[in-house]
C-alpha positions as CSV (number, residue, x, y, z in Angstrom):
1,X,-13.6,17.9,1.5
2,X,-14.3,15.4,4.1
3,X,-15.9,17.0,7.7
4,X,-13.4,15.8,10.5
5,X,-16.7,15.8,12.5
6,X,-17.4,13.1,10.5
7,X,-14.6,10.9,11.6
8,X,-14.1,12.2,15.5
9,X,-11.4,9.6,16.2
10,X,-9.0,10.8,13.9
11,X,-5.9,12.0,15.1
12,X,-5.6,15.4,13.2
13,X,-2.4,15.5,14.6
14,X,-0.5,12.9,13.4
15,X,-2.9,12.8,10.3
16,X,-3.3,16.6,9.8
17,X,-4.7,16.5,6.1
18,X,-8.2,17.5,4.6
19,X,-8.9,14.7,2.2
20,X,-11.2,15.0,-1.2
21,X,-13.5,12.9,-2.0
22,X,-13.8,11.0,-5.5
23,X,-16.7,9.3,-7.0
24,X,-15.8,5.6,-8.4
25,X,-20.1,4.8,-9.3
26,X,-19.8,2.4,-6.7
27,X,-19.1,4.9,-3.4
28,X,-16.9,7.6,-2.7
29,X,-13.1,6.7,-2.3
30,X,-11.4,9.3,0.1
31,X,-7.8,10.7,-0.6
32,X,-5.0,13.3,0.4
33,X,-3.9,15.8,-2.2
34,X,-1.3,17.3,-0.5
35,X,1.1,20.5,-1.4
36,X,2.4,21.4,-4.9
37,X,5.3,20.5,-7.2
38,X,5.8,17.2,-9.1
39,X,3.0,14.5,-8.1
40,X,4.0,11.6,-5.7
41,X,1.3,8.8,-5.4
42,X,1.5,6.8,-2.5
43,X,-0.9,3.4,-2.4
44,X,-1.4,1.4,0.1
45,X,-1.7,-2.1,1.4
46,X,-3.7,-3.9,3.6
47,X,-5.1,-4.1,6.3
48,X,-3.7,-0.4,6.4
49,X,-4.3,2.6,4.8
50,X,-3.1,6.4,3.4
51,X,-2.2,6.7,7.7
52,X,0.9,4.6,7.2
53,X,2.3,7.5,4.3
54,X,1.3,10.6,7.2
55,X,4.9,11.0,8.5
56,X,6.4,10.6,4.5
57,X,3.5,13.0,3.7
58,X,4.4,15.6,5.6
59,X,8.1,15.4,5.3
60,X,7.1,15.9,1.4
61,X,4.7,17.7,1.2
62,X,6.6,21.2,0.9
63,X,8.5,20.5,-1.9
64,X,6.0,17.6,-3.7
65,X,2.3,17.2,-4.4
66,X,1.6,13.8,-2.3
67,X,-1.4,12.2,-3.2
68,X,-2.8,9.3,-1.0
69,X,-5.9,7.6,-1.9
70,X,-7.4,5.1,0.2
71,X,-8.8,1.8,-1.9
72,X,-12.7,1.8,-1.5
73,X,-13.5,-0.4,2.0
74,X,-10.5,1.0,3.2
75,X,-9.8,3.8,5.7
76,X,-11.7,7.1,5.0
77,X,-13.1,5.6,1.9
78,X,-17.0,4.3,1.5
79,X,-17.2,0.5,2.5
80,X,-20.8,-0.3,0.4
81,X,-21.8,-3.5,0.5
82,X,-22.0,-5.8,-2.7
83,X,-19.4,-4.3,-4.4
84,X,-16.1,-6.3,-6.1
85,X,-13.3,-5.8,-3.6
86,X,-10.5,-7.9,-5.5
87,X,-7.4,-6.4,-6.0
88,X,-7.7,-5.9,-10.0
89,X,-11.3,-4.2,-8.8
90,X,-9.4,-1.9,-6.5
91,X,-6.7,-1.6,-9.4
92,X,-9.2,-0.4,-11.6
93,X,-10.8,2.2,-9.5
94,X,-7.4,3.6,-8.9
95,X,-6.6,3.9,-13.0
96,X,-10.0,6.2,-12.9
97,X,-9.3,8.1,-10.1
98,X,-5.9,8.9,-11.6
99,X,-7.4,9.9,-15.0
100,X,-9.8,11.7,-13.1
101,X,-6.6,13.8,-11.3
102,X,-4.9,14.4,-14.5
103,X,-1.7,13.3,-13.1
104,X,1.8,12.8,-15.4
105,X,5.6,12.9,-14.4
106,X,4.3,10.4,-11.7
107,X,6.4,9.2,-8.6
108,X,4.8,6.0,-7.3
109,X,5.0,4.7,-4.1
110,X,4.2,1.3,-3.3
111,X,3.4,-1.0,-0.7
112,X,2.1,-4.3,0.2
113,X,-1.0,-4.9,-2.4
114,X,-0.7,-1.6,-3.4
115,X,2.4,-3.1,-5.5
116,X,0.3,-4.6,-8.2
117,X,-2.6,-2.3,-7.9
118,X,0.2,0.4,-9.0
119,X,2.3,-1.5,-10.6
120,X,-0.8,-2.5,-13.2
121,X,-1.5,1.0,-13.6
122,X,2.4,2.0,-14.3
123,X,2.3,-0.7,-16.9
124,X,-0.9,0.6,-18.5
125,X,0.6,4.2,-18.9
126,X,4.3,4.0,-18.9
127,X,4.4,7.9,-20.6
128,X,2.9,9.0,-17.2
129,X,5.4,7.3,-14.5
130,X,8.8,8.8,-13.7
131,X,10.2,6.2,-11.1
132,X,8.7,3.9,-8.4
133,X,9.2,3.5,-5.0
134,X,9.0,-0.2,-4.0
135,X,8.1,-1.2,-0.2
136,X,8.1,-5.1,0.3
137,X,4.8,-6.1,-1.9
138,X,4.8,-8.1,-5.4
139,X,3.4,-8.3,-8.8
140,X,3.5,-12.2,-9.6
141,X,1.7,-15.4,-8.9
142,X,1.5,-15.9,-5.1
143,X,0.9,-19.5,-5.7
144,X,4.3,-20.7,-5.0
145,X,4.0,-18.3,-1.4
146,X,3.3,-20.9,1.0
147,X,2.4,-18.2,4.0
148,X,0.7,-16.2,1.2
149,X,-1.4,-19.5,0.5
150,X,-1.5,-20.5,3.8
151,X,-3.5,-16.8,5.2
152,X,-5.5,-17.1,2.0
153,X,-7.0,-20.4,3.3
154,X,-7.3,-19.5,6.4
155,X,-9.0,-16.5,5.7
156,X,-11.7,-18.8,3.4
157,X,-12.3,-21.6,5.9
158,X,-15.9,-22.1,7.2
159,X,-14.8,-22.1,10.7
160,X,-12.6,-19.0,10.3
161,X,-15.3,-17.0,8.2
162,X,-17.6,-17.5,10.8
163,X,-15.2,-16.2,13.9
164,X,-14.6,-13.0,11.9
165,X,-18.6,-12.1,11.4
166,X,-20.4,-13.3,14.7
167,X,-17.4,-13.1,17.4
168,X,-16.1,-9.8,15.7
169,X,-12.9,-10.8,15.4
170,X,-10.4,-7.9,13.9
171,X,-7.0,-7.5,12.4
172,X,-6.2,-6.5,15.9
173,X,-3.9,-9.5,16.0
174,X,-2.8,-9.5,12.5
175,X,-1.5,-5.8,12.1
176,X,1.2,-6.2,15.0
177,X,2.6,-9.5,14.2
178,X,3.7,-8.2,10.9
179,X,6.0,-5.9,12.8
180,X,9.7,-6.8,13.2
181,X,9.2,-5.7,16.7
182,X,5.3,-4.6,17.8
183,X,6.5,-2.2,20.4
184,X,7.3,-0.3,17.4
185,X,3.3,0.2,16.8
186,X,2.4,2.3,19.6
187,X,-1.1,1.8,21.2
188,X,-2.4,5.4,20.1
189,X,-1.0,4.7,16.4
190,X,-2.5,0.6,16.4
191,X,-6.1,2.3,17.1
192,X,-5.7,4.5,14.1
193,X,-4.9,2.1,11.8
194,X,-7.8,-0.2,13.1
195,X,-11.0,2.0,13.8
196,X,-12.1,2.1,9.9
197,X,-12.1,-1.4,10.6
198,X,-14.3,-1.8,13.7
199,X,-17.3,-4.4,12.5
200,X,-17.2,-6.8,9.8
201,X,-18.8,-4.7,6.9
202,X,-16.2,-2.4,7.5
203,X,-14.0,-5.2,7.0
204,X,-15.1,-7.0,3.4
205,X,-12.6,-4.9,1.8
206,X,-9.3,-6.4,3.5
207,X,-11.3,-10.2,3.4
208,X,-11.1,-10.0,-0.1
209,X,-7.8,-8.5,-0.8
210,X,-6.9,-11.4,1.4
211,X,-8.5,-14.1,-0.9
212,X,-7.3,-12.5,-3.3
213,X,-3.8,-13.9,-2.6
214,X,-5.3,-17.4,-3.8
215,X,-8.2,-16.2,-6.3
216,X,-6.6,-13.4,-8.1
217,X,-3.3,-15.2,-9.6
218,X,-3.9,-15.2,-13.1
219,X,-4.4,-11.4,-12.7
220,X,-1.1,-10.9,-10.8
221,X,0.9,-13.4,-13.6
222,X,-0.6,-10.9,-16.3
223,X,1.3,-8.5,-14.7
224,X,4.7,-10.3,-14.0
225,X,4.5,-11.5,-18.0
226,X,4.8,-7.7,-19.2
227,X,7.7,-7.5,-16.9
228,X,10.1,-6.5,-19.5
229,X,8.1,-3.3,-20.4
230,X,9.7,-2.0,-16.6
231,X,13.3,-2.6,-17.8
232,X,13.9,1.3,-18.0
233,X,12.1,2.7,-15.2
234,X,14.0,4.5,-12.5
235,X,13.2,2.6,-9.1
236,X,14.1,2.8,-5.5
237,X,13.3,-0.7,-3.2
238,X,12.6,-0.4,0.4
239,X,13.3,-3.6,1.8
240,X,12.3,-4.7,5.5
241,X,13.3,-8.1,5.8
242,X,11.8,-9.8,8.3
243,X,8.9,-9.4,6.3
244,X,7.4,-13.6,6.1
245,X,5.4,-13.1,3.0
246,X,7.3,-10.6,0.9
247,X,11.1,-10.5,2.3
248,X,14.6,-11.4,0.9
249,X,13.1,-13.8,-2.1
250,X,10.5,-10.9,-3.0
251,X,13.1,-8.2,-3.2
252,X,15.7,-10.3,-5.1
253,X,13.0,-10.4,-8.1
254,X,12.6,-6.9,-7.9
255,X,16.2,-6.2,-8.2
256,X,16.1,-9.0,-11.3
257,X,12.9,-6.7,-13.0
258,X,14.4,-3.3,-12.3
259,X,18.1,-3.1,-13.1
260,X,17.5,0.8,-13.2
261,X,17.3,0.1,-9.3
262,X,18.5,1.4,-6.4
263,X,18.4,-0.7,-2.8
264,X,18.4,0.3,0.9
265,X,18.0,-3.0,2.9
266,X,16.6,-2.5,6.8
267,X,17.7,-5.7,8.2
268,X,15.5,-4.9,11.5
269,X,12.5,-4.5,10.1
270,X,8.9,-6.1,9.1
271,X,6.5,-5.4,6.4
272,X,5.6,-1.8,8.0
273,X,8.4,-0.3,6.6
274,X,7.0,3.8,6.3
275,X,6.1,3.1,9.7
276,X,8.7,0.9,11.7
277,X,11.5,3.3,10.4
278,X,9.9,6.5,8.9
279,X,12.2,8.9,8.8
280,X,15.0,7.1,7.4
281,X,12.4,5.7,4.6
282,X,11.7,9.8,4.3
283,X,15.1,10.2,3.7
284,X,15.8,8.0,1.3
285,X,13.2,8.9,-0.8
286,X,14.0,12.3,-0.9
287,X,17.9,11.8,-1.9
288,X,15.9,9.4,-4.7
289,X,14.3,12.4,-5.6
290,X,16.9,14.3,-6.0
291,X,19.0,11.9,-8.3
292,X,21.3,10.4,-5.8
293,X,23.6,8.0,-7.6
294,X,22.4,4.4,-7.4
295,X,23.8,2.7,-4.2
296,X,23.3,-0.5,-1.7
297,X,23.5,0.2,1.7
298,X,21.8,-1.9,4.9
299,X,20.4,0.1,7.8
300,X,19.4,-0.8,11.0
């Protein structure tokens, strides 16, 4: 287990978890392992990480064993330099660490790049997943996605590289703005979601998970072209849609994939969903849980 005198600005609080620690060969990738019953895997996004389940976590956690691994480069995890960052890199890391955790009977939940990073997984070992949970992300070629496209290239120009390494630049301004409203990101919560993030090695990871919207596509087609292998899983889809890179048009192919699915639609709300309107999220995922009859409801 991970020293919390190791991390001293971690809210132990809001984030009241001793995370393990698991060896990838290429630096040790932190996670929560959390309570006992039938496994739920939450995976993250970026530029976030396993903080955005904590409230989900802990509403869970008596009755579920919630598992929350952070991708390497990402929040608790090691972020060694010279290492493959790319989304199928950080998808492969997570197929070992679940082999390594023995896990079956699987609950996934998924958000934001953690979609396909899951989502590949799922597909590899459909004997081992018993439903998804589906937070505004994808699993397809992102290279119709003009806002997708558009971060992608800003991310790789010159000029914009070289803001983000000398003048330490941050996803300070990126984080809130994917908020349907950013008062909903309170100041104490925005510095916990940032601080892994502080200096620009600590920041390679979510570069390349952001280029990896443009250089990655064949990867995330491979997926979407095994699509019919997900026709009978069980699925729950957490929509916010004022989401501008994965709203409506993102949730309607999901819907399309999954007809096993089950939709709650937050019409006031941005990408953040587990954290713009957690306890509702909570909620919902624990009448899924409980085999709720399928239903389509919109919530404020």
């Amino acid at each position: 287990m991970r020293p919390q005198s190791s991390t001293p600005w971690l809210n132990i609080v809001e984030y009241p978890f001793h995370t393990r620690e698991f060896d990838t060969g290429e630096g040790w990738l932190s996670y929560v392992d959390h309570g006992h019953g039938k496994p739920i895997v939450f995976v993250h996004g970026s530029p976030t990480w396993s903080y955005l389940y904590r409230r989900i976590i802990k509403g869970l956690g008596g009755l579920y064993r919630c598992v929350a691994p952070d991708h390497l480069g990402f929040g608790l995890s090691a972020k060694p330099i010279g290492v493959d960052y790319s989304p199928q890199a950080q998808a492969r890391r997570f197929s070992d660490l679940m082999d390594y955790l023995r896990l079956t009977d699987v609950t996934l939940v998924l958000q934001d790049c953690g979609g396909p990073i899951g989502m590949s997984w799922a597909l590899d070992h459909p004997d081992r997943v018993r439903q998804v949970v589906l937070f505004n992300t994808w699993m397809w070629s992102l290279e119709e996605n003009r806002p997708a496209q558009k971060l992608a290239n800003l991310v790789g120009n010159p000029i914009n590289r070289f803001y983000y390494r000398a003048l330490n630049a941050s996803p300070t301004f990126i984080l809130p703005a994917l908020f349907a409203d950013r008062h909903r990101l309170p100041r104490a919560s925005q510095i916990q979601f940032l601080e892994p993030f502080r200096n620009y090695r600590e920041r390679r990871a979510i570069y390349a998970m952001v280029e990896g919207l443009r250089d990655s596509q064949t990867w995330f087609q491979s997926l979407y072209s095994r699509r019919e292998e997900l026709l009978r899983m069980r699925a729950l889809l957490l929509w916010g849609t004022k989401d501008p890179l994965y709203g409506v048009e993102a949730l309607n192919r999901f819907e399309s994939m999954l007809p096993l699915s089950e939709t709650v639609v937050f019409p006031q709300v941005g990408r953040f969903v587990p954290e713009e309107a957690s306890h509702m999220a909570m909620d919902e995922i624990r009448w899924f849980l409980l085999n709720q009859p399928a239903f389509t409801q919109n919530v404020r």
